[in-house]
PLY file of the C-alpha trace (Angstrom):
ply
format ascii 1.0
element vertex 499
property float x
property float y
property float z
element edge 498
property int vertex1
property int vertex2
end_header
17.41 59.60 60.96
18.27 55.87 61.67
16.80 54.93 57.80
19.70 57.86 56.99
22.30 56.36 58.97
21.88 52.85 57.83
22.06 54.16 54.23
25.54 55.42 54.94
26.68 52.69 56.44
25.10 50.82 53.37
27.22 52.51 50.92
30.52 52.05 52.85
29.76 48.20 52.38
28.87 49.23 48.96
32.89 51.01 48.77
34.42 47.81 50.15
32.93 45.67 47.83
33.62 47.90 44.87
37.36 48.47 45.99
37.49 44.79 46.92
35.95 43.18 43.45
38.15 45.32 41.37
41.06 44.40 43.34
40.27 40.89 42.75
39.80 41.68 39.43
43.08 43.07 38.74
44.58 40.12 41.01
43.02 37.57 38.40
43.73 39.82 35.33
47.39 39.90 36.72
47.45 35.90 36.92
46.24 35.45 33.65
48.83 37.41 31.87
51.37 35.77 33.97
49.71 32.50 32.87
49.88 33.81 28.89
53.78 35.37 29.31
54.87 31.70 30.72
52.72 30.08 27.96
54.76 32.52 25.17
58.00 31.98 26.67
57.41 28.08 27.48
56.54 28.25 23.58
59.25 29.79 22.26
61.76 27.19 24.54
60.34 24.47 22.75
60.88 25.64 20.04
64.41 26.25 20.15
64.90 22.92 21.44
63.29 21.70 18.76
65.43 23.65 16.21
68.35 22.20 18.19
66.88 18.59 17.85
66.59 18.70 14.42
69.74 20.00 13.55
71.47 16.78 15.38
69.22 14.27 13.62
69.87 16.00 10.65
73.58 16.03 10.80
72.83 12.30 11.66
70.83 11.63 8.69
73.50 13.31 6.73
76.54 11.05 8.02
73.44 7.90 7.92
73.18 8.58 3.94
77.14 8.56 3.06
77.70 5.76 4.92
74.66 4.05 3.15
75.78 5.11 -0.09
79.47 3.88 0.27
77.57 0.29 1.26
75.14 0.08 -1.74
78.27 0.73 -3.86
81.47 -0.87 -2.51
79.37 -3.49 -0.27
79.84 -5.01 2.75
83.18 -6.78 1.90
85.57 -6.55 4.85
87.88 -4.45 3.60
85.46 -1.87 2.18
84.48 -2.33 5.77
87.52 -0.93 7.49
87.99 1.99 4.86
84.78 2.86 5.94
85.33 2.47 10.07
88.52 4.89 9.37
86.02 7.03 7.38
83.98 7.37 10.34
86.03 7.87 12.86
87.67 11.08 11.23
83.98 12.16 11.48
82.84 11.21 14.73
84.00 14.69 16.40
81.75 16.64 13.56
78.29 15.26 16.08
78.93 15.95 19.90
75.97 13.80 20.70
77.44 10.63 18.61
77.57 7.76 21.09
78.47 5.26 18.37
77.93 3.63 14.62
77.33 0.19 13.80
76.19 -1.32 10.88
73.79 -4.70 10.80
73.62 -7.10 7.91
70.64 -8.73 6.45
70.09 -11.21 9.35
70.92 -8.53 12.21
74.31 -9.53 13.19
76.36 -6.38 13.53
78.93 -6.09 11.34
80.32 -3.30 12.11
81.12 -0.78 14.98
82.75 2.52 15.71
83.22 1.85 19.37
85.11 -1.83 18.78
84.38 -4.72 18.20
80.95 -6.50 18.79
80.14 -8.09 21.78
79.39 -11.74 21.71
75.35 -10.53 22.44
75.68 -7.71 19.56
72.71 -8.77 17.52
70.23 -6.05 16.36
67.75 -7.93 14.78
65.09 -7.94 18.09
65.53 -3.90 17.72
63.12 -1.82 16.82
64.60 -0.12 14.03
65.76 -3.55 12.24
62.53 -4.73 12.61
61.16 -1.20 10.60
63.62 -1.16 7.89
63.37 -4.78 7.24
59.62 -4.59 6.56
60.12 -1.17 4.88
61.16 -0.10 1.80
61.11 3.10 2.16
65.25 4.50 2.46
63.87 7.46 5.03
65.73 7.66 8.35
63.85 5.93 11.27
63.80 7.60 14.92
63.80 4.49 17.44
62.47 4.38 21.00
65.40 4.85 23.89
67.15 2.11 24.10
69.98 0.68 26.33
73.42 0.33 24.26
74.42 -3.40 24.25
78.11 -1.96 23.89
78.32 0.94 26.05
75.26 0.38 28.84
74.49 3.98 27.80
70.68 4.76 26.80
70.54 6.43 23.52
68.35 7.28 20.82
68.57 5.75 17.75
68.46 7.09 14.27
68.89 4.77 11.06
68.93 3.54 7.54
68.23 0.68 5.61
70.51 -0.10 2.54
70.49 -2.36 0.33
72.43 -4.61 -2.13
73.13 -5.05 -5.60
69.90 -6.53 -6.06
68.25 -3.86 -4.63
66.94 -6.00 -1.30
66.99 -5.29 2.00
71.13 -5.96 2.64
70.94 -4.53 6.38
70.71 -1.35 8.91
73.17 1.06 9.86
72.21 2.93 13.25
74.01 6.30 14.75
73.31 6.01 18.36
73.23 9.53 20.21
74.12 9.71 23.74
70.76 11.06 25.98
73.21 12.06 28.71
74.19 14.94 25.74
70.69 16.02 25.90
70.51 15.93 29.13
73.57 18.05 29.79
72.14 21.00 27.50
68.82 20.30 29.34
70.04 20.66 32.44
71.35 24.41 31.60
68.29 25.24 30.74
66.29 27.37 34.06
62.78 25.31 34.79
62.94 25.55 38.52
63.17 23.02 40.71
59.78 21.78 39.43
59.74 21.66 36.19
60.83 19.54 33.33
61.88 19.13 29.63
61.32 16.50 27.07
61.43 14.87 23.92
59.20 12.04 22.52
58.21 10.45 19.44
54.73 11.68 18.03
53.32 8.22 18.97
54.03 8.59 22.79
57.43 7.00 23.30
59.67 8.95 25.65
63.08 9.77 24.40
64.61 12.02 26.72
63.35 13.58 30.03
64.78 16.30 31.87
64.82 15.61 35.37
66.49 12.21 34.55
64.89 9.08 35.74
66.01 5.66 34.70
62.68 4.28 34.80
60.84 6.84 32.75
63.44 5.17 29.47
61.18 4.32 26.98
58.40 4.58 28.53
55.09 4.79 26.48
52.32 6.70 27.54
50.15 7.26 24.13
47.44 5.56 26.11
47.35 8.36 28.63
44.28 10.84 28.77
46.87 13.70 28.18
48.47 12.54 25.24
45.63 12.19 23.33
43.58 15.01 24.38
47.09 17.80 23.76
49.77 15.88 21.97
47.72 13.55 19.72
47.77 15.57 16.25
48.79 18.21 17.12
51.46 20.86 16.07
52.30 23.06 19.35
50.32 24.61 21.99
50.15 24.81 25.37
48.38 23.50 28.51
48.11 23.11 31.85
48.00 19.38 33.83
49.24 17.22 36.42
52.06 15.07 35.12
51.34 11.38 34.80
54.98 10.58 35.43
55.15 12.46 39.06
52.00 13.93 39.39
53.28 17.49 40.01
51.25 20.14 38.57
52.77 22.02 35.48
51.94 24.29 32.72
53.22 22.65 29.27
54.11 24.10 26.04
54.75 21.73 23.20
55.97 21.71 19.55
55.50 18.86 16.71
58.99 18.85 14.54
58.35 19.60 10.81
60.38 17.19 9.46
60.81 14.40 12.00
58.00 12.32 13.87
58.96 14.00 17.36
57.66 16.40 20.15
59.43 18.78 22.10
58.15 19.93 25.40
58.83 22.46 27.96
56.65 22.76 31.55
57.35 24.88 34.54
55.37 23.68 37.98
52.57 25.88 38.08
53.32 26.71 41.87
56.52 27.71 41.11
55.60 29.43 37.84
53.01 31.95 39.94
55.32 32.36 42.80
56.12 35.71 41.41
52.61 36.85 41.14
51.20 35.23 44.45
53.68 37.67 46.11
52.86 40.25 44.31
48.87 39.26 44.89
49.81 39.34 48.63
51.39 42.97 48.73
48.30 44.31 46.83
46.06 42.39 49.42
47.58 43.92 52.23
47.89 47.68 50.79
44.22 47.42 49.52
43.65 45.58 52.99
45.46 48.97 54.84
43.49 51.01 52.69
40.04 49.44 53.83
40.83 50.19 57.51
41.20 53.52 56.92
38.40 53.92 54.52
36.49 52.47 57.72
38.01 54.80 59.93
37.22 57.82 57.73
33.55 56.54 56.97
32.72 56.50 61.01
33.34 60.13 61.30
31.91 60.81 58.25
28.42 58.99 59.36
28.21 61.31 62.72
28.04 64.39 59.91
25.88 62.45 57.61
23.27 62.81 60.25
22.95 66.39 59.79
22.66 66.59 55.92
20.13 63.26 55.64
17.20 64.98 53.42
20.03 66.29 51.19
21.32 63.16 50.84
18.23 61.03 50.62
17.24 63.00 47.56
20.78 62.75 45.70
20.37 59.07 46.50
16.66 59.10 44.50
18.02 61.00 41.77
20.50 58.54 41.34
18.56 55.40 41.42
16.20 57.06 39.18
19.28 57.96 36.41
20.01 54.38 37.03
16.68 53.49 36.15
15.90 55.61 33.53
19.96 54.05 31.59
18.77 50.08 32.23
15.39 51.32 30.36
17.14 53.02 27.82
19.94 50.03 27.39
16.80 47.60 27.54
15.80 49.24 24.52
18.83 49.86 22.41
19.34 45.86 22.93
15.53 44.94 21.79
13.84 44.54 18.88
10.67 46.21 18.69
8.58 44.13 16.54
9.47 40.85 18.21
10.50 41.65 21.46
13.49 39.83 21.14
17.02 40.75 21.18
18.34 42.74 18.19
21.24 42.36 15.94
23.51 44.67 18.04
23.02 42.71 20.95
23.57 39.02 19.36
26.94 40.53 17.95
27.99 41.19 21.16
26.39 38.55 23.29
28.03 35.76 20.56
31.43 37.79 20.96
31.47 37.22 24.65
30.51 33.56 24.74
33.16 32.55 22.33
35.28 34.10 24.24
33.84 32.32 26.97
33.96 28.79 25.48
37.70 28.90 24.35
38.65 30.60 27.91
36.56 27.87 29.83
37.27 24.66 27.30
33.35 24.09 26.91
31.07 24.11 23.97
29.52 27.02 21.95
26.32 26.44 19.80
24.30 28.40 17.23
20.96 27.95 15.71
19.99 30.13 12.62
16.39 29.89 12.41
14.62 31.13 8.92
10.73 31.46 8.55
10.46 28.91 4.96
8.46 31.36 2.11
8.13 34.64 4.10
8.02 36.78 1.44
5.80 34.62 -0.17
3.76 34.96 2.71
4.29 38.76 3.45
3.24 38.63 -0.59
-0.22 36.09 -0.08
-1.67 37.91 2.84
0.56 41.61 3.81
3.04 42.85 6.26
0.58 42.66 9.09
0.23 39.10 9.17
3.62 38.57 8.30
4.61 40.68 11.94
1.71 38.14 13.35
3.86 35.65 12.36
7.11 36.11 13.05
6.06 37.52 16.33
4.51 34.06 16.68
7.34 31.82 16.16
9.57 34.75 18.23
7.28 33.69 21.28
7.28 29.90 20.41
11.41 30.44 20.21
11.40 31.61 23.72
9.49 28.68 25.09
12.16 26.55 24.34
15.66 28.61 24.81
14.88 29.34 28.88
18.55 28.41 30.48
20.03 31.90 32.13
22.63 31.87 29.56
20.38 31.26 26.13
20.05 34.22 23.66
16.89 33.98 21.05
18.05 37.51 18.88
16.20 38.43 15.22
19.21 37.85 13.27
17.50 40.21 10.55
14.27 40.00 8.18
12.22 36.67 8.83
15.55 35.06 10.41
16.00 34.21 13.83
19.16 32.76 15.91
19.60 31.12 19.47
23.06 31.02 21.24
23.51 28.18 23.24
26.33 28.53 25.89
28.11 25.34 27.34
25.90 23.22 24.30
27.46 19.89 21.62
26.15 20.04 18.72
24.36 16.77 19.57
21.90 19.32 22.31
21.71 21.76 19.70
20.18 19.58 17.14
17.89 18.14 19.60
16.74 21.95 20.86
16.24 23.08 16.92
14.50 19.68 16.35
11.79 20.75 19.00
11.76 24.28 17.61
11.10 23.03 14.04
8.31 20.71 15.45
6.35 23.30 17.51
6.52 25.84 15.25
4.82 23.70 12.85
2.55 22.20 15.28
1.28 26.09 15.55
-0.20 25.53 12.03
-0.09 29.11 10.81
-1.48 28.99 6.85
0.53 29.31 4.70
-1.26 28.89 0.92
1.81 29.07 -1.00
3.92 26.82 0.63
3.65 23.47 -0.58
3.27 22.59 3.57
0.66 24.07 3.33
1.54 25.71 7.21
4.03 28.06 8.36
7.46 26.07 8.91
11.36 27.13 9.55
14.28 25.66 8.40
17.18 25.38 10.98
20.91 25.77 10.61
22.91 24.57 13.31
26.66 24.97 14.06
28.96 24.54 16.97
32.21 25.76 18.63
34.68 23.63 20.35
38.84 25.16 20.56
40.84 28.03 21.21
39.67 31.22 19.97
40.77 33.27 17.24
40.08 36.99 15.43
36.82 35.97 13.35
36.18 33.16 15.60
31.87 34.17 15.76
32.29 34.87 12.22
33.34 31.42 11.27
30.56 29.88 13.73
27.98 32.22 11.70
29.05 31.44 8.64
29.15 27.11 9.53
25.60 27.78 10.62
24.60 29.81 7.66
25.82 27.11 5.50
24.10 24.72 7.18
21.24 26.99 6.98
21.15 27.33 3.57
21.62 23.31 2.93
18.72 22.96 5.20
16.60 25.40 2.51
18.65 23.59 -0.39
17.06 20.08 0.79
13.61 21.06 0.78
12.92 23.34 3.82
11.58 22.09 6.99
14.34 20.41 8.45
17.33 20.89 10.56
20.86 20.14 9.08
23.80 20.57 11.63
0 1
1 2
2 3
3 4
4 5
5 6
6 7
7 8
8 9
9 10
10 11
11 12
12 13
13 14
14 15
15 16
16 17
17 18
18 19
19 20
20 21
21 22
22 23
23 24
24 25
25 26
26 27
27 28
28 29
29 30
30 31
31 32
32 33
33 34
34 35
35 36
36 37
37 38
38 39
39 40
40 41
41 42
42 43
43 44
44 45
45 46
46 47
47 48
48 49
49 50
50 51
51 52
52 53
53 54
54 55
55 56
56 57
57 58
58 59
59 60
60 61
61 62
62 63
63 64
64 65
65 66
66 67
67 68
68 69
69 70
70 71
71 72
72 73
73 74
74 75
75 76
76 77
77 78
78 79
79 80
80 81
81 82
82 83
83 84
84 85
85 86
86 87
87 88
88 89
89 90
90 91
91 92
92 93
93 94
94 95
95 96
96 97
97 98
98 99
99 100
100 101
101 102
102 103
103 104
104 105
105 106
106 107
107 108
108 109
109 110
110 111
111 112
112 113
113 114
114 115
115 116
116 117
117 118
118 119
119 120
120 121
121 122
122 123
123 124
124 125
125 126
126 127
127 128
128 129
129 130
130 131
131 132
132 133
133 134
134 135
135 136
136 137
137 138
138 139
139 140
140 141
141 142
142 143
143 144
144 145
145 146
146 147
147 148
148 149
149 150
150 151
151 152
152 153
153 154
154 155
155 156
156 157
157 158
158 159
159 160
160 161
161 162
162 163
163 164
164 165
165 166
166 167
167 168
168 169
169 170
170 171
171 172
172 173
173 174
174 175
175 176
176 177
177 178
178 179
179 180
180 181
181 182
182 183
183 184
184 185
185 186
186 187
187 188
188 189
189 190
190 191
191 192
192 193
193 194
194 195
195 196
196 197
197 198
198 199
199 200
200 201
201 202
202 203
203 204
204 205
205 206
206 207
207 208
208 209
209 210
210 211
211 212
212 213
213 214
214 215
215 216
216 217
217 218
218 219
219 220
220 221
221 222
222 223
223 224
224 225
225 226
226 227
227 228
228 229
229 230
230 231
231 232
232 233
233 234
234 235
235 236
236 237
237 238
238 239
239 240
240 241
241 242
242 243
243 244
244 245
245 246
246 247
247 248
248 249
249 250
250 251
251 252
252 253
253 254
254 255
255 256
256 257
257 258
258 259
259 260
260 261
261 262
262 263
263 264
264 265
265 266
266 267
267 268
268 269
269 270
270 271
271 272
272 273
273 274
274 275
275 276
276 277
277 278
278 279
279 280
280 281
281 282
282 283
283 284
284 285
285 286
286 287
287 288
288 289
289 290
290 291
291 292
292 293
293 294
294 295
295 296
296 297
297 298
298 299
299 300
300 301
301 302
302 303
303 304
304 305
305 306
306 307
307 308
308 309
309 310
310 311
311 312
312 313
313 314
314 315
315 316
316 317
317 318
318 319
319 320
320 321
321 322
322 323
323 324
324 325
325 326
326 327
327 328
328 329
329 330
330 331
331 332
332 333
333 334
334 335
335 336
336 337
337 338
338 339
339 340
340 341
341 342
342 343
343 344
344 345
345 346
346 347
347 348
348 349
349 350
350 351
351 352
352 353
353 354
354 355
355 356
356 357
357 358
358 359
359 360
360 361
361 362
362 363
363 364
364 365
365 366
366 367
367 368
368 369
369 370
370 371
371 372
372 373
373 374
374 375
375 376
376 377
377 378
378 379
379 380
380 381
381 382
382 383
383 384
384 385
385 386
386 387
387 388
388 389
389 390
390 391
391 392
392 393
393 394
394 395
395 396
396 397
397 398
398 399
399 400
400 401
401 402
402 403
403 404
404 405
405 406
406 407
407 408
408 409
409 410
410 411
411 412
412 413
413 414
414 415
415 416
416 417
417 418
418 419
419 420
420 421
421 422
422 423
423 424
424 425
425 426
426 427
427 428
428 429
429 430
430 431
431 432
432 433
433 434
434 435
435 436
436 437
437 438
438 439
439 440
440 441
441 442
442 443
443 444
444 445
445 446
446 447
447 448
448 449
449 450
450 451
451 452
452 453
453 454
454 455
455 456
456 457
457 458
458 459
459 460
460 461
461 462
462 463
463 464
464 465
465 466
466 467
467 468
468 469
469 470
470 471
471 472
472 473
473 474
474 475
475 476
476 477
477 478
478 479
479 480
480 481
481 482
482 483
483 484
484 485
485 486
486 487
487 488
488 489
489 490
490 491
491 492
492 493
493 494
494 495
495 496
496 497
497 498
């Protein structure tokens, strides 16, 4: 009667862990679409902003090439000079973000200006953008770091041309000069909470504009950072999630490359702040699941003081149970197993390889693959039958299994005489060394093999391996890198491992 009672009280632990797991579950499931919705609409921020950007250092590369044209043509002479200046000052209203125009000659002394005239100090030629166009040809427009306006104090970005004289060499610069605190007006309209932040750098790690402003974060360069060149460097957009090496506050980032102009947009909420929302929401559930336990509790006691009466009855639905249980892990056992090798069939490497990449894009680690085929097997089914060609394969199946043992390893029969090994949380550099030690001890078993010109039984061993975010047809393109591999491993003379 105690054995009975205990039972009970066994599966009411057994209810509160259930109801408790799967709330947890749905907590986390909850969190990560949270995480994905802020990711999408993070994504979709940036890239409006970076529509926006474009648009304003396009209409500045617009105004950049009339002006440069009217130069190359009419020179710098200074009465073409002042036509232009009036020129540009009925314009100056078309760009909202226009802090100024100046125009440099060959030697960087500013010849020009749209604000007045130039200061005793209003040399460009220690800029960055006379320094480019001086020692480049090339007549495309050039995005400079932030800079501090000699004329104005403002910081601005720059964003010039190069023109050039009659004899087609380098004449001088002009520069439009847009005014960050413009960007940081629209910016600031923008909702990122309290914590978060907006900005705009050059695709070789020069900050141009940052949303909360900070005088000290002007030009700053942080290519060299371990962020920058594991997200930003090379790539187009995505998203991720990292403390900030500017403030260290912890945020979730989404970022887009421009198409036509060397610069980055990026948008990050803090990630406390971003999961506000769902930690409250977490909280409720806690505490109505939490209510719900305590009566589930309540309920069970009085249910134990009549369990005691109906304990045979319910010690045999308890067997009969466990025994269905049984009798479904046999049966799945099987459907997963391949009967001549013992080894995991194709069903079960589809699915297995499904979840780990999965896995490895979710978790950032590595995802390996090993396609193992038996060198000459029908040659060898051909020299001495189909029984000693099972012999084999079961053979190198066992010899397989010797050397995949970690919990999360799979050694499946891929189908006829080849063989595959998914390696979880594996670079390709462990992979080749695990199919180098297969190869080796499957030959060192020194099955004959008469028409091979080995002489033995030996594999060769395609190996392939996953690192990134995952995709629709992600295990396909793994299989098929391996299989390729695979087949140049064959294609180069058989026993040997190409990777």
């Amino acid at each position: 009667m105690k054995r009975d009672v205990r039972w009970a009280a066994l599966l009411l632990v057994v209810a509160y862990l259930s109801v408790s797991a799967t709330t947890a579950w749905q907590i986390w499931s909850a969190r990560e679409h949270s995480l994905a919705e802020i990711d999408t609409q993070n994504l979709n921020l940036a890239q409006a902003l970076n529509t926006y950007t474009e648009g304003v250092i396009t209409q500045s590369a617009m105004l950049l090439l009339g002006i440069v044209e009217r130069l190359e043509e009419e020179g710098t002479e200074p009465r073409h000079l002042q036509r232009l200046q009036r020129l540009i000052a009925r314009q100056e209203h078309l760009l909202n973000q226009l802090n100024g125009i100046a125009i440099y000659d060959d030697a960087g002394n500013r010849v020009m200006s749209s604000i007045g005239p130039a200061p005793a100090h209003g040399s460009g030629a220690d800029r960055a953008f006379f320094a480019h166009h001086r020692d480049n040809p090339s007549s495309e427009p050039f995005i400079g770091p932030a800079i501090q306006s000699r004329s104005t104090g403002d910081w601005v970005i720059t964003v010039s041309r190069r023109f050039d004289g009659k004899d087609k060499r380098f004449a001088g610069v002009v520069v439009v000069s847009l005014g960050i605190k413009d960007f940081l007006e629209l910016f600031g309209k923008i909702d990122v909470g309290t914590q978060g932040a907006i900005g705009l750098s050059t695709t070789v790690g020069q900050m141009l504009v940052r949303y909360p402003y900070r005088e000290q974060d002007m030009g700053r360069d942080f290519s060299k950072s371990p962020n920058f060149q594991r997200f930003y460097s090379g790539a187009v957009s995505g998203t991720a999630a990292f403390k900030s090496g500017i403030d260290g506050m912890q945020r979730l980032y989404a970022y887009r490359k421009n198409d036509r102009y060397p610069v980055i947009t990026t948008v990050a909420l803090g990630k406390e702040e971003a999961l506000s929302r769902w930690r409250r929401e977490a909280l409720l559930t806690t505490g109505v699941v939490g209510a719900l336990l305590l009566g589930i509790t309540a309920i069970g006691w009085h249910l134990l003081i009549d369990i005691r009466r109906r304990t045979r009855a319910e010690a045999s639905l308890v067997a009969a149970r466990e025994d269905l249980m049984a009798v479904n892990q046999k049966l799945e056992a099987l459907a997963a197993q391949d009967q001549l090798t013992g080894l995991a069939n194709r069903r079960c490497f589809d699915e297995t390889l499904n979840v780990e990449c999965r896995r490895a894009a979710r978790e950032g680690t590595s995802l390996s693959l090993l396609l193992i085929d038996v060198d000459h097997f029908k040659s060898f089914n051909d020299t001495y039958g189909h029984v000693e060609g099972d012999a084999c394969l079961q053979a190198v199946s066992k010899c397989l299994v010797q050397y995949a043992k970690r919990p999360g390893d799979l050694v499946a029969r891929y189908g006829g005489e080849e063989l595959a090994i998914i390696l979880p949380n594996t670079a390709l550099s462990g992979a080749q060394v695990v199919a180098e030690v297969v190869r080796e001890r499957i030959e060192a078993l020194a099955i004959r093999h008469g028409a091979s010109a080995f002489g033995h039984v030996t594999v060769s061993v395609g190996a392939a391996c996953m690192a990134g975010a995952y995709g629709e047809g992600s295990e396909r393109q793994l299989i098929e890198a391996a299989d390729r591999m695979l087949y140049q491993a064959k294609a180069s003379g058989r026993n040997r491992v190409e990777a």
